[in-house]
KEKE-3310 file (N, C-alpha, C; in steps of 0.2 Angstrom, whole numbers, plus 5000, padded with zeros to 4 digits):
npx = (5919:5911:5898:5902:5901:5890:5881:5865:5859:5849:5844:5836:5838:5830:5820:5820:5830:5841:5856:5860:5853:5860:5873:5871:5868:5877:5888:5897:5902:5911:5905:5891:5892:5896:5886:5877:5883:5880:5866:5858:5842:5837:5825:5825:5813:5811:5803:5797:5795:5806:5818:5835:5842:5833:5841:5853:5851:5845:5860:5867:5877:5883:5889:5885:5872:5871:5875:5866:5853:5857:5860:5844:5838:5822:5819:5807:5797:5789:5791:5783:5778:5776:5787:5801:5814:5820:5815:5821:5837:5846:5846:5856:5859:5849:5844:5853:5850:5835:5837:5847:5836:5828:5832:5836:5824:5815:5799:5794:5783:5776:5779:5765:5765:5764:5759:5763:5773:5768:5760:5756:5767:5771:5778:5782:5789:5796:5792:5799:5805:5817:5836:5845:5855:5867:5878:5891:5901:5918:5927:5938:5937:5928:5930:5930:5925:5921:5914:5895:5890:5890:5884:5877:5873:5882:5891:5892:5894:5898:5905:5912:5910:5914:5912:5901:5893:5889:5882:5887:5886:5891:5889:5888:5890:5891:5902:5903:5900:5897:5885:5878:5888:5881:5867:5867:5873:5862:5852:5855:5853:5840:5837:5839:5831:5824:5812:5803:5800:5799:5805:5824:5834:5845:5864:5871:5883:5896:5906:5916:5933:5940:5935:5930:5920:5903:5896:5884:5879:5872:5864:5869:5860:5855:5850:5847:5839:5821:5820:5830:5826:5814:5819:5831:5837:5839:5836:5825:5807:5795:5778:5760:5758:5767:5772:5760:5763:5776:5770:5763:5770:5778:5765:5765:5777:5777:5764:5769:5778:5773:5766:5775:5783:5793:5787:5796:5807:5806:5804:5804:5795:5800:5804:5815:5819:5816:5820:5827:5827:5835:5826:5817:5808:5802:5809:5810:5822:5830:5841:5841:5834:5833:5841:5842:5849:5850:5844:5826:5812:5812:5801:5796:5793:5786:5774:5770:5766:5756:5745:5746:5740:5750:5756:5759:5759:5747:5747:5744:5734:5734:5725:5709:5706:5719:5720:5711:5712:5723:5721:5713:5722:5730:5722:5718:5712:5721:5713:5706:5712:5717:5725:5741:5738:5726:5728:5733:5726:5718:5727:5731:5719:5720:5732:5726:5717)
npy = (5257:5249:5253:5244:5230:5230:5237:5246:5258:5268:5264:5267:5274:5275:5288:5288:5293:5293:5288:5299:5310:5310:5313:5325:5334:5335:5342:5333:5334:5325:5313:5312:5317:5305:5295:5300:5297:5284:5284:5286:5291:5304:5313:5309:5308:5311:5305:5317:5323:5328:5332:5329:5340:5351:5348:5351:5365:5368:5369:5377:5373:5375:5373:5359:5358:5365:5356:5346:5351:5352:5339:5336:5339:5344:5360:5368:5356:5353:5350:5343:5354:5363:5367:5373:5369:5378:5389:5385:5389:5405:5420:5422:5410:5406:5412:5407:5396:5395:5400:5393:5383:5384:5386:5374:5369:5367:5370:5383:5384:5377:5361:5351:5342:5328:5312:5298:5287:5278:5271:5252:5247:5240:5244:5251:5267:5277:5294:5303:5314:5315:5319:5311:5297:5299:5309:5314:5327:5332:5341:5346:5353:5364:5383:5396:5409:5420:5423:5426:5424:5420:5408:5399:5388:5387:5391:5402:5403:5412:5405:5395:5381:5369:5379:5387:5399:5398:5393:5387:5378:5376:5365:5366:5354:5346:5332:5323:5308:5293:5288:5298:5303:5293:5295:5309:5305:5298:5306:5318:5316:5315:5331:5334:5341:5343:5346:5356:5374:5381:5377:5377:5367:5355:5356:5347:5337:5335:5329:5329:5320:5327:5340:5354:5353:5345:5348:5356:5361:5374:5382:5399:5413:5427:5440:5435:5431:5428:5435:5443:5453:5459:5464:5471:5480:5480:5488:5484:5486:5479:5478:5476:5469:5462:5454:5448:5438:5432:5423:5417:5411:5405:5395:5387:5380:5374:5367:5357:5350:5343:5335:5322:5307:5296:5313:5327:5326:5339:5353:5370:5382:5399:5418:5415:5402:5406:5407:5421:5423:5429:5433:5438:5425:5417:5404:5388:5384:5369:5367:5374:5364:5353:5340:5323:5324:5336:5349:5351:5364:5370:5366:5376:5386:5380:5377:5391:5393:5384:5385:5400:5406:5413:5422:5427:5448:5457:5467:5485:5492:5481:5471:5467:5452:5448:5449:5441:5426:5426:5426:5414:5403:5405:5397:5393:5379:5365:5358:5367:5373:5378:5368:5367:5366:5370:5383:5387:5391:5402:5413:5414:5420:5431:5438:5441:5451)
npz = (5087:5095:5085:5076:5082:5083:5090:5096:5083:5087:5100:5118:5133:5149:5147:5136:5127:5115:5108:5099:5107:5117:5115:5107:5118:5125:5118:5111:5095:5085:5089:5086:5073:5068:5072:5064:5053:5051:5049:5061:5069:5067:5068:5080:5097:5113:5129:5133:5120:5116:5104:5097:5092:5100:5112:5107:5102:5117:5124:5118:5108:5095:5082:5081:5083:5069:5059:5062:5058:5044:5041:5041:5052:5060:5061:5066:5075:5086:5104:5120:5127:5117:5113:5102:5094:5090:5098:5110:5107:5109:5103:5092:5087:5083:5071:5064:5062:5058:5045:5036:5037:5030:5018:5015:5009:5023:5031:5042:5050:5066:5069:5076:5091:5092:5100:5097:5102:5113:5105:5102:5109:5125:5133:5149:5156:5169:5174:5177:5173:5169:5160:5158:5170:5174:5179:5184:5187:5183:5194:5191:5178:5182:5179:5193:5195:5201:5220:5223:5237:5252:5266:5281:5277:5264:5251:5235:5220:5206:5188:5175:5164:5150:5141:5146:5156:5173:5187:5202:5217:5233:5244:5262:5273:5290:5295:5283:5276:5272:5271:5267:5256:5247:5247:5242:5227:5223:5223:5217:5203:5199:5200:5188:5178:5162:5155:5155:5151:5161:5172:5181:5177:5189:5181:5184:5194:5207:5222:5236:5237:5224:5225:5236:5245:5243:5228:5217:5200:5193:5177:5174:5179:5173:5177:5192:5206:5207:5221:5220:5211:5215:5226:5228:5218:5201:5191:5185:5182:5190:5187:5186:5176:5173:5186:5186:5176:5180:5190:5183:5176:5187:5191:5181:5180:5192:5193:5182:5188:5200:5194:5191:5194:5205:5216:5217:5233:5248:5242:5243:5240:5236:5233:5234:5227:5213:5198:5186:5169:5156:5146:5154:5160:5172:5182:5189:5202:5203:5208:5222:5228:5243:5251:5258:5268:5273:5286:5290:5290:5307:5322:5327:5316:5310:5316:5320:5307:5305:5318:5323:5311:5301:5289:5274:5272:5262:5250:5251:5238:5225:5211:5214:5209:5209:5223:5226:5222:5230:5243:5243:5239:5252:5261:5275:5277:5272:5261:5254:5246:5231:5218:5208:5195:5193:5196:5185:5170:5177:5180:5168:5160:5165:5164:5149:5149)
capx = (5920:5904:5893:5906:5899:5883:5879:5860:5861:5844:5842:5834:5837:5823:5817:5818:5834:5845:5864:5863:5852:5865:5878:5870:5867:5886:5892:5902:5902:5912:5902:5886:5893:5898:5880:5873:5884:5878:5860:5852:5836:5839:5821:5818:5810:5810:5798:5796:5795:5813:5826:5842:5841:5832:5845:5857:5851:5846:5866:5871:5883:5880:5891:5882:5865:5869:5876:5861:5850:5862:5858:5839:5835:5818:5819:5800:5794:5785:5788:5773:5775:5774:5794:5803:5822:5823:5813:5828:5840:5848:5844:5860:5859:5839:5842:5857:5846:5829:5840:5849:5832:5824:5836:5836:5818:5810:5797:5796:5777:5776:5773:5763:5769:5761:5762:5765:5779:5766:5756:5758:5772:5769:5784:5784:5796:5796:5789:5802:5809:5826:5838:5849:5856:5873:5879:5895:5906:5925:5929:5944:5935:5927:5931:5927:5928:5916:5908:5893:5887:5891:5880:5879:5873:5886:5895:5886:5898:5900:5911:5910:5910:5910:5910:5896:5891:5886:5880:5891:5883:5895:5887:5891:5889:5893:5902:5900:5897:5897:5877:5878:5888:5877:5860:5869:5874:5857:5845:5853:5851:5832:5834:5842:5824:5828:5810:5799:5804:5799:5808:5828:5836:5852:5865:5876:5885:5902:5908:5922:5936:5945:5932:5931:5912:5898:5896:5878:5880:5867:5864:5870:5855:5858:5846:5846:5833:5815:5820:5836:5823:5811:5822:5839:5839:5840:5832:5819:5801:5791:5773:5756:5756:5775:5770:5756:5767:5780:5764:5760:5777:5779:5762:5765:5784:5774:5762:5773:5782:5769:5763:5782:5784:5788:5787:5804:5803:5809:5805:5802:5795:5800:5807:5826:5823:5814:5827:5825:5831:5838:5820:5811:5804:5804:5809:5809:5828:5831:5847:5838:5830:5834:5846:5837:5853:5847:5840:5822:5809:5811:5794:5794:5791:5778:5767:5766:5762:5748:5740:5747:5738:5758:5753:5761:5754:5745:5749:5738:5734:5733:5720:5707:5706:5726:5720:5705:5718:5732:5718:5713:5730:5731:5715:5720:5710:5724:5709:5702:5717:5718:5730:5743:5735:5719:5729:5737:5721:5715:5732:5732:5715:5723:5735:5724:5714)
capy = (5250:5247:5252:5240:5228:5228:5242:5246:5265:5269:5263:5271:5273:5274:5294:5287:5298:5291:5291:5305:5313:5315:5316:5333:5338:5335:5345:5329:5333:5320:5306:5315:5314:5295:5292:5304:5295:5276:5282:5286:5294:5313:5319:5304:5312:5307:5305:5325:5326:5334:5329:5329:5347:5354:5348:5356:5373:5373:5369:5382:5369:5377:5369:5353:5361:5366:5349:5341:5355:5350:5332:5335:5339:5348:5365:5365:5352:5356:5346:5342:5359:5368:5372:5371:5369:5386:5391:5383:5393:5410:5424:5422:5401:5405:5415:5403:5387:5395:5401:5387:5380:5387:5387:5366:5369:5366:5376:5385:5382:5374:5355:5350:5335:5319:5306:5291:5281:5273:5265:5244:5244:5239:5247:5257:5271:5282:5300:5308:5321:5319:5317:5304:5299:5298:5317:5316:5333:5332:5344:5351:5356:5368:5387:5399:5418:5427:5424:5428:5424:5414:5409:5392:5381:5385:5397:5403:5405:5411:5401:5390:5373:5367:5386:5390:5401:5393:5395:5385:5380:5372:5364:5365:5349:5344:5324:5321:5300:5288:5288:5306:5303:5288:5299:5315:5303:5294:5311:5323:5314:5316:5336:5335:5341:5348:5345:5363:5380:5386:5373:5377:5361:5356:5352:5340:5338:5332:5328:5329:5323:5334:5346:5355:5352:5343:5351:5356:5365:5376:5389:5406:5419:5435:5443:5433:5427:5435:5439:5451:5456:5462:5467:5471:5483:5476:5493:5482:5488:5474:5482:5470:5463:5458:5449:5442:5435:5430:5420:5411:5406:5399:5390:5382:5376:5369:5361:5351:5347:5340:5326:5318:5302:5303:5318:5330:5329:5343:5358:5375:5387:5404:5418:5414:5397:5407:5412:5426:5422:5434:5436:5439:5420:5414:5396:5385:5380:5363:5368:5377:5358:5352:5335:5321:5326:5342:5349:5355:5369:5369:5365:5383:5390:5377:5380:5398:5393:5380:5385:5405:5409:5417:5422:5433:5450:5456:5474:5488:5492:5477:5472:5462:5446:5443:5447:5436:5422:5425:5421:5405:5398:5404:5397:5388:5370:5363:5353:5372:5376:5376:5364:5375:5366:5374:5392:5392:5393:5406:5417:5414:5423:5439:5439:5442:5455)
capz = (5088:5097:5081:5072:5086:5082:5096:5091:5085:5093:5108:5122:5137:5152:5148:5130:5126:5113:5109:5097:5112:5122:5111:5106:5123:5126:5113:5106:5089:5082:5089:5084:5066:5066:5073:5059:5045:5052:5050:5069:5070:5069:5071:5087:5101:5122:5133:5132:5113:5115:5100:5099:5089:5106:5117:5105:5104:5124:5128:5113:5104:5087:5078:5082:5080:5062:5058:5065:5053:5038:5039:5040:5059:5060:5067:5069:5077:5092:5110:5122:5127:5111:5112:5096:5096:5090:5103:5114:5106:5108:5095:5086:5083:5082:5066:5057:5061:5052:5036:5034:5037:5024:5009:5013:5011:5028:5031:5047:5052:5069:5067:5084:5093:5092:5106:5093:5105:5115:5101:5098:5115:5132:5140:5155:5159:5174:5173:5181:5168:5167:5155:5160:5176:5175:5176:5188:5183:5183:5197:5188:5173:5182:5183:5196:5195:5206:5224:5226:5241:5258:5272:5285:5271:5259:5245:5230:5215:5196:5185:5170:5162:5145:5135:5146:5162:5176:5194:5207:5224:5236:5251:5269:5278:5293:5294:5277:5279:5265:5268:5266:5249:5243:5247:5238:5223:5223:5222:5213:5196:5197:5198:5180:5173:5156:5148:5153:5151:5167:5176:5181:5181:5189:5176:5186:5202:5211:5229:5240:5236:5224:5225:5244:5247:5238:5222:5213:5196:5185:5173:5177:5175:5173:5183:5198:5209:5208:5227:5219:5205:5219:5232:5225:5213:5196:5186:5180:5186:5191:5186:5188:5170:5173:5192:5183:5172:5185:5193:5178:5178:5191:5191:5175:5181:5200:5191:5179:5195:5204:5190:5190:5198:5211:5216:5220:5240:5252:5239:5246:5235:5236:5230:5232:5224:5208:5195:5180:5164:5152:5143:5159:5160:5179:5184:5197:5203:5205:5211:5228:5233:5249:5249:5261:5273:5276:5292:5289:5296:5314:5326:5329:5311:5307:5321:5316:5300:5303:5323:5324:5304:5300:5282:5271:5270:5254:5251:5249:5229:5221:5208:5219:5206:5213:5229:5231:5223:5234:5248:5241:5240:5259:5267:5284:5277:5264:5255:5249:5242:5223:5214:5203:5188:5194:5195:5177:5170:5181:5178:5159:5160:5170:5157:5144:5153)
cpx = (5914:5898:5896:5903:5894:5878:5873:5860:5854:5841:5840:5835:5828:5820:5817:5823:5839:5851:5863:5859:5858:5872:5878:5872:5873:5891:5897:5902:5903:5906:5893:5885:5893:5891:5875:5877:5880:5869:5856:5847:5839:5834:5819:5816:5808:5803:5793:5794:5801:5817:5830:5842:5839:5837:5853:5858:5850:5855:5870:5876:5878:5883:5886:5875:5864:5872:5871:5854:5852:5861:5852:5835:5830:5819:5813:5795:5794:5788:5782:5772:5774:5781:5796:5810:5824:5820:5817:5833:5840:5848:5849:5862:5854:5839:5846:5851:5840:5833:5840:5843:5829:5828:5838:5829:5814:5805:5796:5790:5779:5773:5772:5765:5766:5764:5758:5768:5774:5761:5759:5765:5770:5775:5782:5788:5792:5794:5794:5807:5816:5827:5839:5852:5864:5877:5886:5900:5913:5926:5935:5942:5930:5931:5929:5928:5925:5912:5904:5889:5888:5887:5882:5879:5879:5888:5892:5893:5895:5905:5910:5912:5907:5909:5904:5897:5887:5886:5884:5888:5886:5892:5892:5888:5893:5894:5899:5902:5898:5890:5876:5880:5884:5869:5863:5869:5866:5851:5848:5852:5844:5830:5836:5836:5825:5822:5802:5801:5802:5802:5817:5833:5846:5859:5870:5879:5892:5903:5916:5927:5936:5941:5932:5926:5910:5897:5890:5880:5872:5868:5865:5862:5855:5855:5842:5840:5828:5817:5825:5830:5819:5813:5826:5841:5841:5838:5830:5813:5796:5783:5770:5757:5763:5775:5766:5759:5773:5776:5761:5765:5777:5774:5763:5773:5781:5769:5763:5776:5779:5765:5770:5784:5790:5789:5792:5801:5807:5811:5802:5802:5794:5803:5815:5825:5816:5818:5825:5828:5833:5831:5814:5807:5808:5803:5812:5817:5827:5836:5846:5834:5833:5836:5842:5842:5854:5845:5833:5819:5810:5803:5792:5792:5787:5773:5765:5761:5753:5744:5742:5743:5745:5757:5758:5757:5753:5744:5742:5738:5733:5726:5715:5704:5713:5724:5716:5709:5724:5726:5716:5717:5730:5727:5718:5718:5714:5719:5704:5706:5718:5724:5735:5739:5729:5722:5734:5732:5719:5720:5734:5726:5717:5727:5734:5720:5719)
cpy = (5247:5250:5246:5233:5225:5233:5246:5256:5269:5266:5267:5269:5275:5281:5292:5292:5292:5293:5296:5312:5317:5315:5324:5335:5338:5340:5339:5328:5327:5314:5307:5314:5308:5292:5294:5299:5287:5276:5283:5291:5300:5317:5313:5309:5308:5308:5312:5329:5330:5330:5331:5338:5351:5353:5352:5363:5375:5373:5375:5379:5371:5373:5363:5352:5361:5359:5342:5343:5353:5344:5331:5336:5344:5354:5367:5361:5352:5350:5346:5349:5366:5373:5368:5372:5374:5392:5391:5389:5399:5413:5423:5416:5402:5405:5412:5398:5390:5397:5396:5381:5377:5387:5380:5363:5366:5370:5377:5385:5376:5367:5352:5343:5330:5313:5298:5286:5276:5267:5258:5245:5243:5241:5253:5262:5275:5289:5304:5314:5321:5317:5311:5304:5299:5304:5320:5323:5331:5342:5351:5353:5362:5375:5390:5405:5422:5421:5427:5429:5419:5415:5401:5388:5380:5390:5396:5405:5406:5407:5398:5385:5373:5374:5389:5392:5399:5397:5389:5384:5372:5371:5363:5360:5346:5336:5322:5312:5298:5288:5291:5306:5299:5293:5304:5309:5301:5301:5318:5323:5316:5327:5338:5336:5347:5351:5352:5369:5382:5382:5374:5373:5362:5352:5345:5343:5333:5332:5326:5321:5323:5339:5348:5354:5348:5347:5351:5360:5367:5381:5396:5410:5423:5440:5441:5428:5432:5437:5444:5454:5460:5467:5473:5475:5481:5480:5489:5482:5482:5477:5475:5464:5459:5453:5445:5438:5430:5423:5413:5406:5402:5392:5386:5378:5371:5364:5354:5346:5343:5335:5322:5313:5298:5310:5322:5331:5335:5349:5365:5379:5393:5409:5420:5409:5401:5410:5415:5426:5428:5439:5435:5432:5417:5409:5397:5382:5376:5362:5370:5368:5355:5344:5331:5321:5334:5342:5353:5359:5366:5369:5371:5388:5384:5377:5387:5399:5389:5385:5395:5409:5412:5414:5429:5440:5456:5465:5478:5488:5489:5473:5463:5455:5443:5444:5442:5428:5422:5423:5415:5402:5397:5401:5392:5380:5369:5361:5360:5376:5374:5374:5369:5371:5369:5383:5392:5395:5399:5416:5419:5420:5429:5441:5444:5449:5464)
cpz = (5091:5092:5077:5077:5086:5089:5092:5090:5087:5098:5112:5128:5141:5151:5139:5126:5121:5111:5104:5101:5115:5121:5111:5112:5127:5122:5110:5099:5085:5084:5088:5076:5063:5071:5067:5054:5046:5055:5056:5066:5071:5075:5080:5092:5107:5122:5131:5124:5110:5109:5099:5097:5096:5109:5114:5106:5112:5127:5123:5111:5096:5083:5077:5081:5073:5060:5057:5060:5046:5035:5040:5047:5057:5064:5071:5072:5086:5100:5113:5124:5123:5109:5105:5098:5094:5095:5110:5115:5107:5101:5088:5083:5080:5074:5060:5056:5056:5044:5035:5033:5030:5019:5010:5013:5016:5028:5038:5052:5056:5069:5076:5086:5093:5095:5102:5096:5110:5110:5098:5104:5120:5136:5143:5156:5164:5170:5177:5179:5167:5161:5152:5166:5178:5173:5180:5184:5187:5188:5195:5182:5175:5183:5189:5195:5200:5214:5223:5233:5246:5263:5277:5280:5264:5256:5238:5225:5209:5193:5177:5169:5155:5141:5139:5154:5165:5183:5199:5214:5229:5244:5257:5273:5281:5294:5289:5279:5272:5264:5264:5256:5246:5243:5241:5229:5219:5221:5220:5205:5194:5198:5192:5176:5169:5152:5149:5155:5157:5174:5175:5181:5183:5184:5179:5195:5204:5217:5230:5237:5228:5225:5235:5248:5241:5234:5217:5208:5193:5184:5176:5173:5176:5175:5191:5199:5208:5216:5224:5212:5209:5223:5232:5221:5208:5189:5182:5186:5185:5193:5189:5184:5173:5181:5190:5178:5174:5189:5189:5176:5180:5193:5188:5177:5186:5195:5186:5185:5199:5199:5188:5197:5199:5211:5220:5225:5242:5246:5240:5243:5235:5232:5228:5228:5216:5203:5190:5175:5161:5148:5147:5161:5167:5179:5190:5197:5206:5212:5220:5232:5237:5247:5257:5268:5278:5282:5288:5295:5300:5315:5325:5323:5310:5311:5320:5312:5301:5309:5323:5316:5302:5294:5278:5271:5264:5255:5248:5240:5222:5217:5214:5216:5210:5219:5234:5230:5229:5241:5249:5243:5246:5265:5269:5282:5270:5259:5251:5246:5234:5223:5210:5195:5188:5194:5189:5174:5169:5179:5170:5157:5162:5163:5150:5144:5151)
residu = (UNK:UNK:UNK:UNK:UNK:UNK:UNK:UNK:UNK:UNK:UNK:UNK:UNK:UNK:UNK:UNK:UNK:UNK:UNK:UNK:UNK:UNK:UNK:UNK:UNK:UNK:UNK:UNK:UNK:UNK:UNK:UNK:UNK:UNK:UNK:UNK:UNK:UNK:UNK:UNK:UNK:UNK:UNK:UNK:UNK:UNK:UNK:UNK:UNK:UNK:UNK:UNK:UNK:UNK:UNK:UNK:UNK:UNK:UNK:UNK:UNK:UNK:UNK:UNK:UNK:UNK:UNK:UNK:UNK:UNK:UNK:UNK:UNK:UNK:UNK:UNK:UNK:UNK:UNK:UNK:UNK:UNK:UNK:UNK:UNK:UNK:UNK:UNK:UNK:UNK:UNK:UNK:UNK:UNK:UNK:UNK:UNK:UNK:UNK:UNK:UNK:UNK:UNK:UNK:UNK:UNK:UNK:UNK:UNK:UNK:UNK:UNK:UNK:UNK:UNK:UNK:UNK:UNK:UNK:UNK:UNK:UNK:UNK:UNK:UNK:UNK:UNK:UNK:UNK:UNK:UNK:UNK:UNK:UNK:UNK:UNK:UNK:UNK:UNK:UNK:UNK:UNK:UNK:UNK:UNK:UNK:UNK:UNK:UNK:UNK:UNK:UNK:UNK:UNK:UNK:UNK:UNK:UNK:UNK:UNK:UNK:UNK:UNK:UNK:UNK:UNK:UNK:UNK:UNK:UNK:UNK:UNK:UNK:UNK:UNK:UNK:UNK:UNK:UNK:UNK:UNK:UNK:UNK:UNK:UNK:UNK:UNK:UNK:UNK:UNK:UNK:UNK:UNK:UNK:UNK:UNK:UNK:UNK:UNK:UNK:UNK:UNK:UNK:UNK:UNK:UNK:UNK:UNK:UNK:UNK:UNK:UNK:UNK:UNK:UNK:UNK:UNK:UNK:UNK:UNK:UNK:UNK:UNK:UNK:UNK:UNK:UNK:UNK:UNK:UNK:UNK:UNK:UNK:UNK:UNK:UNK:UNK:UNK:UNK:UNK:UNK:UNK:UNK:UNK:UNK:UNK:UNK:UNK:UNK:UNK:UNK:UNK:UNK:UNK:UNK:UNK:UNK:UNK:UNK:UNK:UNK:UNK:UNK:UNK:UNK:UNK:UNK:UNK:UNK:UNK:UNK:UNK:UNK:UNK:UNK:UNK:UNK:UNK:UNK:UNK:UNK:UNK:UNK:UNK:UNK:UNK:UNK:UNK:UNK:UNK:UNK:UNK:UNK:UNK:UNK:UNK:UNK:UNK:UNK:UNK:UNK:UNK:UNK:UNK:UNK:UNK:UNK:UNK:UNK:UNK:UNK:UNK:UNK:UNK:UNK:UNK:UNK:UNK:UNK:UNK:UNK:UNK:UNK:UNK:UNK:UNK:UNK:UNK:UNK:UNK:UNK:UNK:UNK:UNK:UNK:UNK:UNK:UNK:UNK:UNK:UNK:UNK:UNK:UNK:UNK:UNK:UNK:UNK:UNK:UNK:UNK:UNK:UNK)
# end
């Protein structure tokens, strides 16, 4: 009714996401179809380079994926960070989308991204990676199956939504307020950051009432946090190259994080908020950032930290490149602390070594 209307079929909103964006990234096939029959841009591409195709295969809506391949969606074509939608996907969409690819002759050679949408406009958008901001989840559409975990801040569940397995993290606050809900409302949109792989973002959120607490949702990972990978027993042996690897991760996720305007406040990075993918790739949970209703450090842990030197300490054996690094990072004058876009670099080099 609304393309009947004159409803324009690419339009963008403010991340530069259009409706057959988030169509895909909804799994709503049908109105994916009735925007694919009325002509929309298949291959358009956000702010991020993402097209609808990316958002397909990272949420696993296959159907929707091969749909979007069938009517001409590139599988190839690279975002600014060199993902391709089949780099999104799991092995066994990865492997329909290139066939199918390829016997509609695409060829499978990565095409590099090209930042074309600024040229002959003067529009501004924010830099703040989301999607889109409108993410409320339907409380009753969640499952829940599994605790795993309760503390003062809250209950940590398994569950799903939507066909997929998800992480559940129900907070505990005290006199929840209307401010309380307008803050929560207001700042969990901006951690829906979908557009670098080493970033976990969260996929949505609900509040009290039907649900029993305020309601953060993200991706289940199946090896946890790097604290249960290190700590926990997880029979996977976390050597050097696989630390330096961990390292380079999470540099490359921080310093995406820190060129996004603004900049996500009150995020604490360690390694409970670090999660491990399926294929060993460490991100940064969104899910883990502190709400502006929170309590933060107390006096007494941050005077340790600045006037007591209260530093982590650096175990014997390790090779003395990550050691003389990890001192840098730690030197008492913030202004001698390298940037993390100064430690990708540095870590990319380790790597190669």
């Amino acid at each position: 009714m609304l393309i009947m209307r004159g409803a324009r079929i690419n339009v963008m909103n403010r991340g530069d996401d259009t409706p057959l964006h988030l169509a895909a990234s909804h799994g709503h096939r049908d109105i994916v179809q009735k925007l694919m029959q009325f002509k929309a841009d298949i291959n358009a591409v956000n702010e991020h380079g993402n097209t609808p195709l990316h958002y397909a295969c990272f949420w696993g809506h296959e159907q929707v994926a091969e749909d979007l391949v069938g009517s001409g969606a590139l599988v190839s074509i690279a975002n600014k960070y060199g993902e391709t939608p089949t780099d999104k996907a799991k092995t066994p969409l990865r492997e329909v989308l290139k066939e199918r690819a390829e016997k509609l002759g695409q060829s499978l050679t990565k095409i590099p991204y090209k930042d074309t949408f600024w040229k002959g406009t003067t529009r501004t958008r924010p830099r703040n990676g989301t999607l889109n901001k409108l993410a409320g989840i339907d409380f009753k559409q969640l499952s829940l199956s599994q605790k795993l975990n309760e503390n003062q801040s809250g209950e940590l569940w398994k569950g799903r939504w939507q066909g997929n397995d998800i992480v559940i993290k129900m907070l505990k606050i005290r006199d929840w307020t209307t401010r309380k809900s307008r803050d929560f409302n207001e700042e969990y949109p901006k951690l829906r950051i979908f557009s670098h792989p080493n970033v976990l973002p969260v996929l949505g959120a609900c509040q009290a009432p039907p649900a029993p607490h305020p309601i953060v949702i993200s991706h289940w990972m199946p090896y946890g946090s790097l604290y249960n990978v290190l700590h926990e027993g997880t029979n996977f042996v976390v050597d050097q190259m696989q630390a330096v690897k961990f390292a380079f991760d999470i540099a490359r996720g921080m310093a995406f994080l820190h060129t996004l305007e603004p900049l996500i406040p009150r995020h604490h990075l360690n390694s409970r908020s670090v999660m491990i993918d399926e294929d060993m790739t460490a991100r940064i949970s969104m899910a883990d950032v502190k709400f502006s209703f929170h309590p933060d450090f107390g006096p007494s842990s941050c005077s340790q930290v600045a006037l007591e030197g209260l530093r982590p300490t650096i175990p014997p054996g390790i090779s003395p490149h990550i050691c003389k690094l990890m001192k840098i990072c730690m030197n008492e004058d913030p202004a001698k602390r390298p940037k993390f876009d100064m430690i990708v670099p540095i870590l990319e080099k380790m790597q190669e070594k």
